[in-house]
Biopython code that builds the backbone (N, CA, C, O; Angstrom):
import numpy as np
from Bio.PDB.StructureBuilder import StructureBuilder

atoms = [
    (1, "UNK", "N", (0.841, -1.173, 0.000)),
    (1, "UNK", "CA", (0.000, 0.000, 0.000)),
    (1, "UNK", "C", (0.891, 1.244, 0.000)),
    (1, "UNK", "O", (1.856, 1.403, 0.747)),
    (2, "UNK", "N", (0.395, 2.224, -1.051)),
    (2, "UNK", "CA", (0.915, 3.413, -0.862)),
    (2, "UNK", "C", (1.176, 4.756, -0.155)),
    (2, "UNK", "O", (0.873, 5.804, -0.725)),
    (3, "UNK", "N", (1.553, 4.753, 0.679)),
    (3, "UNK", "CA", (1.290, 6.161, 1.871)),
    (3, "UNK", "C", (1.302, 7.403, 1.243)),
    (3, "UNK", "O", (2.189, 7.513, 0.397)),
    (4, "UNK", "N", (0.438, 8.565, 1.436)),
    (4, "UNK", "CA", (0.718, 9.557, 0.702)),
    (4, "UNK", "C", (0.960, 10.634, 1.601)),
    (4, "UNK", "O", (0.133, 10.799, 2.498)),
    (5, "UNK", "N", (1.992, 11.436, 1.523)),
    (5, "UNK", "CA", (2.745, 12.463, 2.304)),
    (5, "UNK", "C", (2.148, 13.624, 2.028)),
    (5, "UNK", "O", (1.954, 14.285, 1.008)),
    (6, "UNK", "N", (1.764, 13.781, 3.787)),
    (6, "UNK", "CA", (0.772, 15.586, 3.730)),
    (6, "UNK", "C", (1.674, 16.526, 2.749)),
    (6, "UNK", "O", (2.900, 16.471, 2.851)),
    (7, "UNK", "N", (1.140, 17.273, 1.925)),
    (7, "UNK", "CA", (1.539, 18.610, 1.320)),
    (7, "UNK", "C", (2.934, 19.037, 2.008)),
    (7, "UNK", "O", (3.122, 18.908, 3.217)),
    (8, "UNK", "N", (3.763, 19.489, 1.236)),
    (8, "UNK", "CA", (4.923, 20.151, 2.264)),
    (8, "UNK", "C", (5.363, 20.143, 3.616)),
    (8, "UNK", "O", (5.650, 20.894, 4.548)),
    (9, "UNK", "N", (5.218, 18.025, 3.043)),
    (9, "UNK", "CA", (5.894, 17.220, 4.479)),
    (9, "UNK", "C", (7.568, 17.647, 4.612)),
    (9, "UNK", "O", (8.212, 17.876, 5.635)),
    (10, "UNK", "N", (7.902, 17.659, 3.521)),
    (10, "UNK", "CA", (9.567, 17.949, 3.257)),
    (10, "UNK", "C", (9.954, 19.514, 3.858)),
    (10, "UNK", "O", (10.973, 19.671, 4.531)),
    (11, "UNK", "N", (8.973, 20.723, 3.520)),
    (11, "UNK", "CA", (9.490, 21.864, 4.302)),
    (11, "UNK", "C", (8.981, 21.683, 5.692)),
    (11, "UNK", "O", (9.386, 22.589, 6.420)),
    (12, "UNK", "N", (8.076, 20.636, 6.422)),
    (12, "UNK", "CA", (8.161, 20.413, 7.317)),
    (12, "UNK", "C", (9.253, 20.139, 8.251)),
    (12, "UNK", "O", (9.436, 20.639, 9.361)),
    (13, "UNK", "N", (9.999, 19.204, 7.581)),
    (13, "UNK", "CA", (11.652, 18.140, 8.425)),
    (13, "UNK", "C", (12.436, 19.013, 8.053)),
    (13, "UNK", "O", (13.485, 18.806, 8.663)),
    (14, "UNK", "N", (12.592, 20.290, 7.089)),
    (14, "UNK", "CA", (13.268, 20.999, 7.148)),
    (14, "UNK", "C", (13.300, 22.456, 8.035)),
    (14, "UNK", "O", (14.292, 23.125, 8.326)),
    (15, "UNK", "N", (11.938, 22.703, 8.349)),
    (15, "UNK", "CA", (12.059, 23.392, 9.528)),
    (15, "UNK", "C", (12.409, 22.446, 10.835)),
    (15, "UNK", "O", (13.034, 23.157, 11.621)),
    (16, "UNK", "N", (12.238, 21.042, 11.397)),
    (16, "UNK", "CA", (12.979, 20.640, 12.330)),
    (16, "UNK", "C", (14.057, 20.365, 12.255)),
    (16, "UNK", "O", (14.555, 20.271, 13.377)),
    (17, "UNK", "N", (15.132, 20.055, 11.007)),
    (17, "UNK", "CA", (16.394, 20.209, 11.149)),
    (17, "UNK", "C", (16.884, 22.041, 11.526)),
    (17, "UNK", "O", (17.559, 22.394, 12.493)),
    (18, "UNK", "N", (16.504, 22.638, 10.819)),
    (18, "UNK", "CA", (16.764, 24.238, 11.371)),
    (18, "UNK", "C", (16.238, 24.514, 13.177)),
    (18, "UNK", "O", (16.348, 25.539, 13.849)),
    (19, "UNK", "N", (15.858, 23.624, 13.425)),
    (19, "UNK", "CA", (15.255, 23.920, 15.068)),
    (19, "UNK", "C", (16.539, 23.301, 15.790)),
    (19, "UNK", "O", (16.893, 23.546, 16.943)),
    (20, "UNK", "N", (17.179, 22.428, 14.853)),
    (20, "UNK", "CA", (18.225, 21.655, 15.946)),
    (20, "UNK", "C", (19.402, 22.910, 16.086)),
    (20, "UNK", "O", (20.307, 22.952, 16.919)),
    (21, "UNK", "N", (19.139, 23.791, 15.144)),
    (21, "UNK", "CA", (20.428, 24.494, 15.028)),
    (21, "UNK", "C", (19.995, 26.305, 15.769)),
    (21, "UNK", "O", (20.821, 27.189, 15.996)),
    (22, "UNK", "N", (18.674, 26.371, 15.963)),
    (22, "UNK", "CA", (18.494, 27.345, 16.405)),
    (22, "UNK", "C", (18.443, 27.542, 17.846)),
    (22, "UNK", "O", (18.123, 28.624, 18.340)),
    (23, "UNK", "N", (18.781, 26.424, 18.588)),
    (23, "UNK", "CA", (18.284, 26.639, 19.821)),
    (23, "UNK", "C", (19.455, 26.398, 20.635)),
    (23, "UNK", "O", (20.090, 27.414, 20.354)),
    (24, "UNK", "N", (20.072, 25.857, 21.327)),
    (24, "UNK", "CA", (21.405, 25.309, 22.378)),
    (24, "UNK", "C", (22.937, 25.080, 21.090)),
    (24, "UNK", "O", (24.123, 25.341, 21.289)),
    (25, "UNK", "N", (22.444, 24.662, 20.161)),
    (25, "UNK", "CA", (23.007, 24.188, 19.240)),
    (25, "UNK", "C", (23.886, 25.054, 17.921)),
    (25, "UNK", "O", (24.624, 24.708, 16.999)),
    (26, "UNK", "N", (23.368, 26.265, 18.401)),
    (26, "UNK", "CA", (23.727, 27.889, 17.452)),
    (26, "UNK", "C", (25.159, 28.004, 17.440)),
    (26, "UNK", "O", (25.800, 28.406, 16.469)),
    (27, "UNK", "N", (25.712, 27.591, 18.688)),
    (27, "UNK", "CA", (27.079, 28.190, 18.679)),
    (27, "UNK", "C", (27.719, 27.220, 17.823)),
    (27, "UNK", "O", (28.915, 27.424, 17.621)),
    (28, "UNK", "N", (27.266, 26.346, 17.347)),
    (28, "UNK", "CA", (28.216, 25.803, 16.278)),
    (28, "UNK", "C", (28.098, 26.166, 14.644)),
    (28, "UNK", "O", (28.646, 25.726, 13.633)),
    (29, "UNK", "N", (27.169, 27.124, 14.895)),
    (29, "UNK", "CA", (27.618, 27.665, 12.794)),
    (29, "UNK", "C", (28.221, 29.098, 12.858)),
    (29, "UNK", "O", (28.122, 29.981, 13.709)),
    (30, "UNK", "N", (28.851, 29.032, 11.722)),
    (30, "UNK", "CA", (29.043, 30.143, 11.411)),
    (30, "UNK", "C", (28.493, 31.038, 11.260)),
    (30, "UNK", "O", (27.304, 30.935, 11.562)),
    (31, "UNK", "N", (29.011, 32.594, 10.661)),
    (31, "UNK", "CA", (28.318, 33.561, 10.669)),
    (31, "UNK", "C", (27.325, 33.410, 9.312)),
    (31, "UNK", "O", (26.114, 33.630, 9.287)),
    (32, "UNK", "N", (28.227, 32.945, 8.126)),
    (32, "UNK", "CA", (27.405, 32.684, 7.366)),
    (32, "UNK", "C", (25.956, 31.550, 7.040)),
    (32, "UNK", "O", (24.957, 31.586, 6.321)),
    (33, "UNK", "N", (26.429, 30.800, 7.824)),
    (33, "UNK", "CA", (24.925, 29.503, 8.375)),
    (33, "UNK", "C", (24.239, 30.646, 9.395)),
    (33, "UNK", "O", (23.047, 30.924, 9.266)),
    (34, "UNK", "N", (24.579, 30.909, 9.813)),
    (34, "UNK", "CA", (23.828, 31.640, 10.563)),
    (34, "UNK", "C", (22.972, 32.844, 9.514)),
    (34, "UNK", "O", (21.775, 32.901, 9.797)),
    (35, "UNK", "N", (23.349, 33.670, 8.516)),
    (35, "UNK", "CA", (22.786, 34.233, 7.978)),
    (35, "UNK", "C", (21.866, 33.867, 6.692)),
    (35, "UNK", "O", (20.955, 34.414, 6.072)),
    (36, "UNK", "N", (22.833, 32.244, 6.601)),
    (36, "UNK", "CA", (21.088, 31.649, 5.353)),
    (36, "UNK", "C", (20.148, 31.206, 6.203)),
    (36, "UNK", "O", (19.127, 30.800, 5.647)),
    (37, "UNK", "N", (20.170, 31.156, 7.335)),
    (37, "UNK", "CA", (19.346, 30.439, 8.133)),
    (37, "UNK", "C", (17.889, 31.932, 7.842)),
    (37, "UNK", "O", (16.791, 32.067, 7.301)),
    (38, "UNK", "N", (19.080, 32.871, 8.782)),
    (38, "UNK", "CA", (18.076, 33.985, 8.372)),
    (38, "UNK", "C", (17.204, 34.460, 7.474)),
    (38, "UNK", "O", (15.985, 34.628, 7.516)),
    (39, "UNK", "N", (18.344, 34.727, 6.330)),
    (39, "UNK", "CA", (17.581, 34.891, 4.360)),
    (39, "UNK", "C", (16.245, 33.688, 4.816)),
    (39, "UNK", "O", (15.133, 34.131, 5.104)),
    (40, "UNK", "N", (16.468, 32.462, 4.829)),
    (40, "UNK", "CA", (15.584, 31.287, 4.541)),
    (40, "UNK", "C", (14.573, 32.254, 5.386)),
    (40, "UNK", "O", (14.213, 33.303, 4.850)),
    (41, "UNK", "N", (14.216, 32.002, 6.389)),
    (41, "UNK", "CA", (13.467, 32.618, 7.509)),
    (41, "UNK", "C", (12.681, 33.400, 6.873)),
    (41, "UNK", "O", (11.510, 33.105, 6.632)),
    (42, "UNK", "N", (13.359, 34.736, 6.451)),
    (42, "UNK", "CA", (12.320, 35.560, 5.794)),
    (42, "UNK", "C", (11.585, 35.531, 4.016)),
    (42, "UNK", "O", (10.908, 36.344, 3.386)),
    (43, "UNK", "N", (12.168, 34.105, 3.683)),
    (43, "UNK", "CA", (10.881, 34.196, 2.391)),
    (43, "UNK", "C", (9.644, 33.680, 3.346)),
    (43, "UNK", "O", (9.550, 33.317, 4.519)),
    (44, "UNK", "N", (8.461, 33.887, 1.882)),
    (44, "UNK", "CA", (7.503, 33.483, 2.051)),
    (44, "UNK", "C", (7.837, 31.799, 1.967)),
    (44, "UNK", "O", (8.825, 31.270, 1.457)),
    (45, "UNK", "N", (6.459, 31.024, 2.767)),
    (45, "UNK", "CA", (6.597, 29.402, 2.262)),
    (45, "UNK", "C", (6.569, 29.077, 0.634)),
    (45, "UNK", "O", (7.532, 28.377, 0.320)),
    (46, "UNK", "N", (6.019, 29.292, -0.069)),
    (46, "UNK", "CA", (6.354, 29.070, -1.673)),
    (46, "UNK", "C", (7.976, 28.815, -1.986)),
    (46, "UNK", "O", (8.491, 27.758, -2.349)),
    (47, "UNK", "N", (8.623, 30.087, -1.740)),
    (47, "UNK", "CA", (9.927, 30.263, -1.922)),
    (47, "UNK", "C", (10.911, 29.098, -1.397)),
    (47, "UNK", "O", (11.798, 28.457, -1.959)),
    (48, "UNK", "N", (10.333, 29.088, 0.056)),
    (48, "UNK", "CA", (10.957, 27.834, 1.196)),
    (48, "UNK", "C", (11.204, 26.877, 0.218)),
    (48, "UNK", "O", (12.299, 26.664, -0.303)),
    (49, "UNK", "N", (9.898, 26.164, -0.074)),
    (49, "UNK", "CA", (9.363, 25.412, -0.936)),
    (49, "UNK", "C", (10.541, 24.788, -1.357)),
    (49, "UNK", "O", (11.267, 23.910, -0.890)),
    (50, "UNK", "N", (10.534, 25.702, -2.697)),
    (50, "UNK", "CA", (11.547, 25.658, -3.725)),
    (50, "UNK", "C", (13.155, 25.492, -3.247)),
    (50, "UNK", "O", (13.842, 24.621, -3.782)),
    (51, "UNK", "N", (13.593, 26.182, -2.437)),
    (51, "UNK", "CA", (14.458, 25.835, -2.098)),
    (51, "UNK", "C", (14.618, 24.724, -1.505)),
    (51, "UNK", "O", (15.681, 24.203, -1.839)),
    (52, "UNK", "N", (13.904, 24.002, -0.613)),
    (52, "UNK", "CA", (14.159, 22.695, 0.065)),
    (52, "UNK", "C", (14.088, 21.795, -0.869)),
    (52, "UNK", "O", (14.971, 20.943, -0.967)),
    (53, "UNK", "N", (12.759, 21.845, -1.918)),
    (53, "UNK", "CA", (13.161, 20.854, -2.710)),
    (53, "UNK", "C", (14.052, 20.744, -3.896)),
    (53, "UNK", "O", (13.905, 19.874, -4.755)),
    (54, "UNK", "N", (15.086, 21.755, -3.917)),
    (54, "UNK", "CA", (16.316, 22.083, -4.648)),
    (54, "UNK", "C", (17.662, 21.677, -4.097)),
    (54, "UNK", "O", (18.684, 21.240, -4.628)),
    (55, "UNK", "N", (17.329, 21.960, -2.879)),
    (55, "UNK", "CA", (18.457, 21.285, -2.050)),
    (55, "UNK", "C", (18.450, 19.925, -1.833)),
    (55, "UNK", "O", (19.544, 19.438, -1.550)),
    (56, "UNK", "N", (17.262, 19.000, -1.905)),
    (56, "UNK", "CA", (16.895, 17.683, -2.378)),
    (56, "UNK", "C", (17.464, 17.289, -3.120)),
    (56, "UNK", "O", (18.171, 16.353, -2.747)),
    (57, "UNK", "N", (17.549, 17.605, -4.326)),
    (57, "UNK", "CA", (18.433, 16.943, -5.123)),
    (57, "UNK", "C", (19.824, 16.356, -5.148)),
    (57, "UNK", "O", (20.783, 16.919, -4.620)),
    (58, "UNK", "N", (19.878, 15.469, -5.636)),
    (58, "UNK", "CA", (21.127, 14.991, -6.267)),
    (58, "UNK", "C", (22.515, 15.487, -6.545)),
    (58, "UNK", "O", (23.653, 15.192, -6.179)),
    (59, "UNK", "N", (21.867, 16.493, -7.463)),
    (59, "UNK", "CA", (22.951, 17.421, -7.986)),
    (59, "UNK", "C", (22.934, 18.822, -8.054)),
    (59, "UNK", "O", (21.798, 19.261, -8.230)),
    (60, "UNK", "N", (23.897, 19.748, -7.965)),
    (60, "UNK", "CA", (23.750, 21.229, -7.745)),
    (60, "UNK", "C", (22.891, 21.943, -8.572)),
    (60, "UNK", "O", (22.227, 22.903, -8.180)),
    (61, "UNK", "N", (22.886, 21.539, -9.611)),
    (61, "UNK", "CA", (21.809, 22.041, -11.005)),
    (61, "UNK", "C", (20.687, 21.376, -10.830)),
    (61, "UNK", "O", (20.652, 20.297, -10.239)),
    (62, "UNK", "N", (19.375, 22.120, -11.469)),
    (62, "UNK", "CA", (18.261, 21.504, -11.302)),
    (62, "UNK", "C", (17.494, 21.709, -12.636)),
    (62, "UNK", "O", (18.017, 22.239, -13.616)),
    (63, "UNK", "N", (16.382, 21.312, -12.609)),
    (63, "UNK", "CA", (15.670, 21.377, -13.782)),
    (63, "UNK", "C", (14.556, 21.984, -14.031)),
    (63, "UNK", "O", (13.577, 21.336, -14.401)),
    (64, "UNK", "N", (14.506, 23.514, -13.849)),
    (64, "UNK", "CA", (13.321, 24.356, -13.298)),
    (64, "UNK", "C", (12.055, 23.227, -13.574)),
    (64, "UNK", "O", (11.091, 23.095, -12.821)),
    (65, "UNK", "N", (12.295, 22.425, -14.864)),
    (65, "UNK", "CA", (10.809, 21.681, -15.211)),
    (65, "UNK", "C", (10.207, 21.101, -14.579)),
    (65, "UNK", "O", (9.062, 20.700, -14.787)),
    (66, "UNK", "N", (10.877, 20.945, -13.672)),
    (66, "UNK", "CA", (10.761, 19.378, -12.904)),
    (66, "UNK", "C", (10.061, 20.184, -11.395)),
    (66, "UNK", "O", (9.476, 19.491, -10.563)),
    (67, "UNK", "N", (10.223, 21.696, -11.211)),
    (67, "UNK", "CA", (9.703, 21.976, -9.822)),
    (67, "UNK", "C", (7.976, 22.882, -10.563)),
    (67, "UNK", "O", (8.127, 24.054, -10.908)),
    (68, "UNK", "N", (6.829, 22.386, -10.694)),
    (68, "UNK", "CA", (5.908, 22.542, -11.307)),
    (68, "UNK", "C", (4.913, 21.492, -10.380)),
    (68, "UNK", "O", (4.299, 20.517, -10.812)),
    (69, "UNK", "N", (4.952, 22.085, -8.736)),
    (69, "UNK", "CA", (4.533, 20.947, -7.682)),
    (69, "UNK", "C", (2.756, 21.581, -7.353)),
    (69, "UNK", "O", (2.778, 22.651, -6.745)),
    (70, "UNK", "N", (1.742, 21.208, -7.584)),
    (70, "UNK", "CA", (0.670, 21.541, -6.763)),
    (70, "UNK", "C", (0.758, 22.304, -5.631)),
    (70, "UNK", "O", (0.038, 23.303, -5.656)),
    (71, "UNK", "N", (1.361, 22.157, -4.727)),
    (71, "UNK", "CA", (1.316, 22.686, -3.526)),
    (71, "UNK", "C", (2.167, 23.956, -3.634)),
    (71, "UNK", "O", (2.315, 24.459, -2.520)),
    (72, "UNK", "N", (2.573, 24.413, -4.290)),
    (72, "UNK", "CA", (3.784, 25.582, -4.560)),
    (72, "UNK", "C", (2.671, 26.735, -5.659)),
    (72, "UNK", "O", (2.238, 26.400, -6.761)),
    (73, "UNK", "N", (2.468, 27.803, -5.122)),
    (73, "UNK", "CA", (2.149, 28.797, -6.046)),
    (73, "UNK", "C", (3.180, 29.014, -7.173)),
    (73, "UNK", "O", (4.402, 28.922, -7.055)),
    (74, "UNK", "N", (2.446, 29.334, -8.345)),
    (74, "UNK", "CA", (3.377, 29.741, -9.560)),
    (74, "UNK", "C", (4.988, 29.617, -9.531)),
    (74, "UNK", "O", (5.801, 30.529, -9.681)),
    (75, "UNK", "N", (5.178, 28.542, -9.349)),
    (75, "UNK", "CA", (6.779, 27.996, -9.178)),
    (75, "UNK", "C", (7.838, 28.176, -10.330)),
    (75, "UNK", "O", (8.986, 27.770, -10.151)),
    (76, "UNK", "N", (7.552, 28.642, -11.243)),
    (76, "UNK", "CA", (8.066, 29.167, -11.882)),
    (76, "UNK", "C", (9.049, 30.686, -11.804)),
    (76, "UNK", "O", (10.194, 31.128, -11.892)),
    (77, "UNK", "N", (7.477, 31.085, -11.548)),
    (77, "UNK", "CA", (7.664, 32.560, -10.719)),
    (77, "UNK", "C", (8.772, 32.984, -9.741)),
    (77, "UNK", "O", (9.791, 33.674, -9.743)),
    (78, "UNK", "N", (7.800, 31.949, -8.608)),
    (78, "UNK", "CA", (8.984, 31.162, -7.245)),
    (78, "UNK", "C", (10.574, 31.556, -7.770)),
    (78, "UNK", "O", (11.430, 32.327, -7.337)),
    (79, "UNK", "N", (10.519, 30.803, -8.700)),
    (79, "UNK", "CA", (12.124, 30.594, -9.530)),
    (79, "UNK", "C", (12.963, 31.464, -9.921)),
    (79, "UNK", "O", (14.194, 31.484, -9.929)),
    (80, "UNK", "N", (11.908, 32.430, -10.358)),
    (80, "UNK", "CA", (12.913, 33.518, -11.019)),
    (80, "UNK", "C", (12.600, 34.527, -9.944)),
    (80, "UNK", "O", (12.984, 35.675, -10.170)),
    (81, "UNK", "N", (12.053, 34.325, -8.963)),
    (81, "UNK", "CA", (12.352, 35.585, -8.188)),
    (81, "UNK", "C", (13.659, 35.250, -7.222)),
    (81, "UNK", "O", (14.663, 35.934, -7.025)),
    (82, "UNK", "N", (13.352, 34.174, -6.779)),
    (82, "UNK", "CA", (14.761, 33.441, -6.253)),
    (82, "UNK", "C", (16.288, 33.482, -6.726)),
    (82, "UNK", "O", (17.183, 33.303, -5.901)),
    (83, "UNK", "N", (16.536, 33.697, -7.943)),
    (83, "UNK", "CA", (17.650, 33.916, -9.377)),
    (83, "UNK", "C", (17.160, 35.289, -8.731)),
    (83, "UNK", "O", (17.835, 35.164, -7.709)),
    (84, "UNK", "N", (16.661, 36.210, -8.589)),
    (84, "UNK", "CA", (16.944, 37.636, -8.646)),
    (84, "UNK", "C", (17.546, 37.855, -7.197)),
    (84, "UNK", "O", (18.361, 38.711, -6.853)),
    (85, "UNK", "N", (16.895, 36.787, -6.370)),
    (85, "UNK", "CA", (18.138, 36.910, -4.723)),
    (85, "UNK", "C", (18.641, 36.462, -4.541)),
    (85, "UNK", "O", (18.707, 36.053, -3.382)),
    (86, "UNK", "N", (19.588, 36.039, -5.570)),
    (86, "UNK", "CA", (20.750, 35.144, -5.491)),
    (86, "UNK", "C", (20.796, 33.812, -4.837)),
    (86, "UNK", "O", (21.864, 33.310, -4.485)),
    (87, "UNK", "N", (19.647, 33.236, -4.671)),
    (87, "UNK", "CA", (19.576, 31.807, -4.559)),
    (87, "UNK", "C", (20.029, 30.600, -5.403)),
    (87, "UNK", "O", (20.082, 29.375, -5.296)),
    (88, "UNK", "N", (20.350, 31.631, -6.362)),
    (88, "UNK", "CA", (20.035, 30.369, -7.763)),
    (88, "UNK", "C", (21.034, 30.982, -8.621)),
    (88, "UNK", "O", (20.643, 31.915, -9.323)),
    (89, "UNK", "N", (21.921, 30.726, -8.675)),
    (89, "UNK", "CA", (23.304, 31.143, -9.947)),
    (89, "UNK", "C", (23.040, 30.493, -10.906)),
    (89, "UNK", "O", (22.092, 29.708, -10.923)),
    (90, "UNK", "N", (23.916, 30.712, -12.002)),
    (90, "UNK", "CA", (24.089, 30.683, -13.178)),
    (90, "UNK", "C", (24.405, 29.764, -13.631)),
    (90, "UNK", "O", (25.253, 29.329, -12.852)),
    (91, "UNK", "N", (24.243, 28.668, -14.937)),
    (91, "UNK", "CA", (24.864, 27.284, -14.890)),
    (91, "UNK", "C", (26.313, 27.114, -15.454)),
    (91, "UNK", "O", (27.067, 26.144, -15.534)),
    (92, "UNK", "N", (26.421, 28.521, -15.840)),
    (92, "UNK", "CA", (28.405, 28.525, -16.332)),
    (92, "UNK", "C", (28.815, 28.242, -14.709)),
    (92, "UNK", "O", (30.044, 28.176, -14.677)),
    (93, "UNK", "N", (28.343, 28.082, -13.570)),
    (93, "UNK", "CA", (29.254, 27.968, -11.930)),
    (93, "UNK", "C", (29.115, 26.498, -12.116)),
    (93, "UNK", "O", (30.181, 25.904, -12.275)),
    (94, "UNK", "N", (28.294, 25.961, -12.127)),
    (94, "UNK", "CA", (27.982, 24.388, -12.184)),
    (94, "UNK", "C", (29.191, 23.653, -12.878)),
    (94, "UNK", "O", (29.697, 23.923, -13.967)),
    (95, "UNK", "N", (29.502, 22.754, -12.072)),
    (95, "UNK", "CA", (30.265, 21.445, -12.665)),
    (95, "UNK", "C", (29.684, 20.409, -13.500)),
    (95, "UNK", "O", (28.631, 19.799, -13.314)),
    (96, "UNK", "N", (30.849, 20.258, -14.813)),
    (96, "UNK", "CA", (30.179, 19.635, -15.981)),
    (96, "UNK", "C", (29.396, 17.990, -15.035)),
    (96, "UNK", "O", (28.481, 17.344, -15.546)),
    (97, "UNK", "N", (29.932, 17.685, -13.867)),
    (97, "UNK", "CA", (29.355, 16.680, -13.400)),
    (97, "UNK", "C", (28.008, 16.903, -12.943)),
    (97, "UNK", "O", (27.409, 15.866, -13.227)),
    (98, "UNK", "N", (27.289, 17.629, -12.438)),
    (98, "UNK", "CA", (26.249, 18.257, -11.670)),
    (98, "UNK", "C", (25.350, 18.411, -13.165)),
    (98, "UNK", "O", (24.203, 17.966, -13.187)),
    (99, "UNK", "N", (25.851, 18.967, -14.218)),
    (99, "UNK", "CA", (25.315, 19.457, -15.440)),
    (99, "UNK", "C", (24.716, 18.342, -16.204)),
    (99, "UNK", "O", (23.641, 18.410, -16.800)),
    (100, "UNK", "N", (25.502, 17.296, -16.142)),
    (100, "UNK", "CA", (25.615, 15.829, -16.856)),
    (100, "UNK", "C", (24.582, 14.920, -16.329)),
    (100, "UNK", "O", (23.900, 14.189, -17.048)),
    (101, "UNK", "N", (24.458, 15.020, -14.560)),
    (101, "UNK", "CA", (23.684, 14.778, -14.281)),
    (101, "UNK", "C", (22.043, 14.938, -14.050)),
    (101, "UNK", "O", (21.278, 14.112, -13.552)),
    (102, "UNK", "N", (21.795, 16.055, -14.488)),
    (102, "UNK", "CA", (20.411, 16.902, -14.495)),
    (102, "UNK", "C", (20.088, 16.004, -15.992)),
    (102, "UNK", "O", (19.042, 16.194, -16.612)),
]
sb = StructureBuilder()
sb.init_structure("model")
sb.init_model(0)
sb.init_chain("A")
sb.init_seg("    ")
for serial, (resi, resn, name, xyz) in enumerate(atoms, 1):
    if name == "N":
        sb.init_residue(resn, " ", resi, " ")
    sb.init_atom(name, np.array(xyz, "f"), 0.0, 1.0, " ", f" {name:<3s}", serial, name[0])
structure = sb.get_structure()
């Protein structure tokens, strides 16, 4: 039988991995973990979204096509507003391995 996973079970476990690090546990990141923690913090959930399930992947490159999820407003959108806050570089940074693999 197939189990089917509530809506944005995944930005769920990703806000409890960020809980392990926000609480007793802080003094071990850096300034910069410490400041994507922040950036993350202040998108909207859509945005979250996208990023968690980007960071999911496999490989550093992704396949905008492939993030076109029900539960995500206009993810597309999502996408390119994300590329405008520097979430999302350029694929000349990407390794031909990461590239090969998408």
């Amino acid at each position: 039988m197939r189990k089917d996973l509530p809506p944005r079970y995944y930005l769920t476990h990703f806000y409890e991995f960020l809980a392990f690090f926000e609480g007793a546990n802080k003094v071990l990141l850096n300034q910069e973990a410490i400041a994507f923690i922040d950036r993350f913090n202040a998108l909207d959930e859509d945005k979250k979204c996208i990023i968690v399930r980007a960071a999911n992947r496999k490989y550093a490159v992704i396949d905008r096509n492939q993030f076109n999820y029900a539960e995500i407003d206009a993810p597309q959108q999502q996408i390119d507003a994300l590329i405008e806050q520097g979430w999302f570089g350029d694929i000349t940074h990407a390794s031909l391995h990461d590239i090969a693999g998408v």
